[in-house]
C-alpha positions as CSV (number, residue, x, y, z in Angstrom):
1,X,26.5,28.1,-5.2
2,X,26.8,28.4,-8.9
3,X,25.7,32.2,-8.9
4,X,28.4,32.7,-6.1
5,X,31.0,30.8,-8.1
6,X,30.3,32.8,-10.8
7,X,30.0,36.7,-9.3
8,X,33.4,35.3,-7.4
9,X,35.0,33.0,-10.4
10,X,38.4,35.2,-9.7
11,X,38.4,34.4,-5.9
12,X,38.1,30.7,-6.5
13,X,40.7,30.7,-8.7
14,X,42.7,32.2,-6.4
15,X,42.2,29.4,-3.8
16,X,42.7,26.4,-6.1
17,X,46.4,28.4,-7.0
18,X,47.1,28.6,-3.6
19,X,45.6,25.3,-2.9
20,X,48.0,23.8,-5.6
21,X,51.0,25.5,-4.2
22,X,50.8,24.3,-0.8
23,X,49.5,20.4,-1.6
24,X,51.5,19.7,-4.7
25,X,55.0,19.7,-2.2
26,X,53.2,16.8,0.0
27,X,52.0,14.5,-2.9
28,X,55.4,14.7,-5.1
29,X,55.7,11.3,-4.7
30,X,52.5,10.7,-5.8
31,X,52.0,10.4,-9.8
32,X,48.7,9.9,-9.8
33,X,47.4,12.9,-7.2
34,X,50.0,15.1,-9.2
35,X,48.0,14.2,-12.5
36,X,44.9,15.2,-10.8
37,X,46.1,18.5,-9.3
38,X,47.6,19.2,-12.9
39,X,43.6,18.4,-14.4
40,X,42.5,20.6,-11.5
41,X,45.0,23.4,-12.6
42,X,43.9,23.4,-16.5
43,X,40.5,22.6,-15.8
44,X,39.8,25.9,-13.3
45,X,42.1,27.7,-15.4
46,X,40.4,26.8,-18.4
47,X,36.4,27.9,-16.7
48,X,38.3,31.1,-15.7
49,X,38.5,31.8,-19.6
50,X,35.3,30.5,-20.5
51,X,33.4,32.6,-17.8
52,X,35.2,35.9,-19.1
53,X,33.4,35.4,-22.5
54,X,37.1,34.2,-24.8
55,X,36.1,33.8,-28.3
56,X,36.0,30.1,-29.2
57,X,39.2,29.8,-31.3
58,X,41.1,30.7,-28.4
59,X,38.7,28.6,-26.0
60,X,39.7,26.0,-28.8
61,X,43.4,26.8,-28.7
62,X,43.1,26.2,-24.5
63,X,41.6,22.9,-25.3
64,X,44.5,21.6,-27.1
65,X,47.2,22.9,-25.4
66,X,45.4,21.0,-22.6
67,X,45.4,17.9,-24.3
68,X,48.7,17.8,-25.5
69,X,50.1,18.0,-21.3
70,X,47.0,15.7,-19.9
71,X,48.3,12.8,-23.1
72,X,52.0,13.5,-22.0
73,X,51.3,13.3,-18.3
74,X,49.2,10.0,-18.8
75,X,52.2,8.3,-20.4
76,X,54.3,9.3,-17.3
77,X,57.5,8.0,-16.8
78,X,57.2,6.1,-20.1
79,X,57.0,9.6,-21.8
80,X,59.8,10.3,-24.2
81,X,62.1,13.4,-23.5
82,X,60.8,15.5,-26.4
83,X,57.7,14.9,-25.2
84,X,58.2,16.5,-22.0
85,X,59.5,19.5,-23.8
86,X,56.5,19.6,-26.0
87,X,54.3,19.7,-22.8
88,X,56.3,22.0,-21.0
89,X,55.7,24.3,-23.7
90,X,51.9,23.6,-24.4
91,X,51.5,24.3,-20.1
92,X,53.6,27.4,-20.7
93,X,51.4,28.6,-23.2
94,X,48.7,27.4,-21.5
95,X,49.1,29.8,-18.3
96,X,50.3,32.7,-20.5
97,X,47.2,33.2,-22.5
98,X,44.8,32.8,-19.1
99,X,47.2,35.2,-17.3
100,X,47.0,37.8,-20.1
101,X,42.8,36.8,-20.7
102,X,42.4,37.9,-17.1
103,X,44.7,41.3,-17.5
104,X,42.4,41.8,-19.9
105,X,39.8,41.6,-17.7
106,X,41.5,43.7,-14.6
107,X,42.3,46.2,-17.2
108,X,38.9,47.3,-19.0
109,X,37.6,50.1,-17.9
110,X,34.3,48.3,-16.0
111,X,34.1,49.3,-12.2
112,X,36.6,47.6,-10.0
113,X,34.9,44.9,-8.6
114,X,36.3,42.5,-5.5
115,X,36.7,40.0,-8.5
116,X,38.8,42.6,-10.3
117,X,40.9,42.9,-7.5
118,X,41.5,38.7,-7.1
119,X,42.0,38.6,-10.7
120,X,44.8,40.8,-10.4
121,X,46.4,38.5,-7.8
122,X,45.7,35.5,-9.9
123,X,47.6,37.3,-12.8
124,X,50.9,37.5,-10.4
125,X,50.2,33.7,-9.4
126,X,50.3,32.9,-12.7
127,X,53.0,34.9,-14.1
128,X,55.3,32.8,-11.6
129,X,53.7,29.7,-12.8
130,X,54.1,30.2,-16.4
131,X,57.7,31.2,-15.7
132,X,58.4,28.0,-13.5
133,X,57.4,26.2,-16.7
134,X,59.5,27.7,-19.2
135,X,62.1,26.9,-16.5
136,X,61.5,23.4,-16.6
137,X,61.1,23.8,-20.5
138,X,64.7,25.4,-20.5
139,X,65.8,22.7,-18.4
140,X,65.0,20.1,-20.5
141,X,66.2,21.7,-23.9
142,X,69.2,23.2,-21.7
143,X,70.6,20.7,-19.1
144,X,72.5,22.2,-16.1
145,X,70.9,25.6,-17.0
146,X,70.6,25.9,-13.5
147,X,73.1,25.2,-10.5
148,X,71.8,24.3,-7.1
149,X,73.5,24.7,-4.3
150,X,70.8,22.7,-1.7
151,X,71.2,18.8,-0.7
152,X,69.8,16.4,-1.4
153,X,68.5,17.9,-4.9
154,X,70.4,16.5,-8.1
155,X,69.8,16.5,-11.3
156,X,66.8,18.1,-13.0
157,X,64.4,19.9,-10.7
158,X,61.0,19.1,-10.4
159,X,58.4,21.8,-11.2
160,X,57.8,22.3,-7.4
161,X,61.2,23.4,-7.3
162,X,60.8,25.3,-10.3
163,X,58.2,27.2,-9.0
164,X,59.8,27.9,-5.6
165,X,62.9,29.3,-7.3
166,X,60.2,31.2,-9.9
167,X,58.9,33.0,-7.3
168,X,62.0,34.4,-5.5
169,X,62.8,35.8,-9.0
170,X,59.6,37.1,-9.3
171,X,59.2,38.8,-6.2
172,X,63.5,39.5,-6.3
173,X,63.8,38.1,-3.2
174,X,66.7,35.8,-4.5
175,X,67.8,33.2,-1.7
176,X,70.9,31.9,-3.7
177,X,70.5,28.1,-3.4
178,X,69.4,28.4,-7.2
179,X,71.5,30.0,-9.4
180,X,71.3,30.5,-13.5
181,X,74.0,28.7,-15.3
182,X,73.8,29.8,-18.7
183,X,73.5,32.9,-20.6
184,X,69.7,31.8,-21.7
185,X,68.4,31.2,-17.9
186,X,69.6,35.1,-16.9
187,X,67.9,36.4,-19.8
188,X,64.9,34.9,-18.7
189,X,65.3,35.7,-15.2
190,X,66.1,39.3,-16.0
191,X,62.5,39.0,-18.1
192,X,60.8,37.7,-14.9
193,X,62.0,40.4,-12.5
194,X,61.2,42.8,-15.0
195,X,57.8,42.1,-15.6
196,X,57.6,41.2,-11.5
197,X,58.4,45.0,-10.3
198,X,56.4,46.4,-13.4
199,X,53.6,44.6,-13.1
200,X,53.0,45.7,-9.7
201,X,53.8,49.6,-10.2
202,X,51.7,49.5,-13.5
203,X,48.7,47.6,-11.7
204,X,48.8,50.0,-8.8
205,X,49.1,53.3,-11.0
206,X,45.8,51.7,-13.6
207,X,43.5,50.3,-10.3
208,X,43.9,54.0,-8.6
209,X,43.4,56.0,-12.0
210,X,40.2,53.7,-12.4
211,X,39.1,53.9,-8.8
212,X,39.2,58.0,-8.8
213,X,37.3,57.8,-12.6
214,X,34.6,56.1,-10.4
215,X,34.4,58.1,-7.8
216,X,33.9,61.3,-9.6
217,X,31.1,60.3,-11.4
């Protein structure tokens, strides 16, 4: 099980994101099953890294940033308001450095594996994850950044609903019930659907140029 985990690390990860995405919605409610799926989240995340050989300051750097959202989430809802924004920002950073350690990864010029090919979905994953995050960062250092046009919803968002609206920016599919209020949210939006609709025509153009390198030899 251990040797398949790790000839297939990418592909696991894959199915604890999607995992996360479709249980965190049912256990909102729940602090304490959110807290695990959050450990859940850093911890795969975090094996991900270590199994693609990260040096150990950055390993280290994982660590704490890990730290600093697991002391925060402990303290939940006693946590101060500043300290939400400091955690927000340490789980931004968090799933930016993985997301661009496993780019890395998709990107060298070993032969494309199945692995490769999950990493490269997990990248996308986590691109809309570390964007729902700086959402929720914005949010909190912003209020109102965002108008929401669905009842029942009011006040801040919760990062499920951060990474809902994430994702129809990143994939521009752009329902409307969330809109940017400020100046600061579209710029980051613009960002997102930016690097959504490059990221795919840049991935497909390097994973073809690689596949025909291997072919002819």
């Amino acid at each position: 099980m251990i040797a398949w985990l790790g000839r297939n690390r990418c592909g696991a990860l894959l199915a604890v994101l999607c995992l996360l995405i479709l249980v965190d919605p049912l256990v909102a409610m729940s602090d304490w099953i959110s807290l695990a799926l959050t450990f859940l989240l850093l911890a795969s995340l975090l094996l991900v890294a270590w199994s693609l050989g990260l040096r150990r300051s950055l390993l280290l750097v994982l660590v704490v940033l890990g730290l600093i959202v697991a002391a925060v989430l402990f303290q939940s809802p006693e946590a101060s308001h500043w300290g939400w924004v400091v955690a927000e920002a340490a789980l931004t950073s968090f799933t930016a450095i993985v997301a661009i350690c496993l780019l890395q990864y998709v990107l060298n010029r070993a032969a494309i594996t199945a692995d490769k090919v999950f990493a490269a979905i997990d990248v996308y994953v986590l691109i809309g994850f570390t964007f729902a995050s700086l959402f929720t960062f914005l949010e909190l250092v912003q209020p109102n950044a965002f108008h929401v046009a669905v009842p029942g919803i009011e006040g801040q968002m919760s990062w499920v609903q951060m990474m809902y609206f994430s994702f129809t920016v990143l994939t521009t599919t752009g329902f409307g019930e969330i809109t940017p209020a400020t100046n600061m949210a579209r710029s980051l939006i613009v960002i997102e659907q930016v690097l959504g609709v490059m990221y795919v025509a840049f991935l497909i153009a390097r994973l073809v140029n690689l596949y025909g390198r291997d072919r002819q030899r």
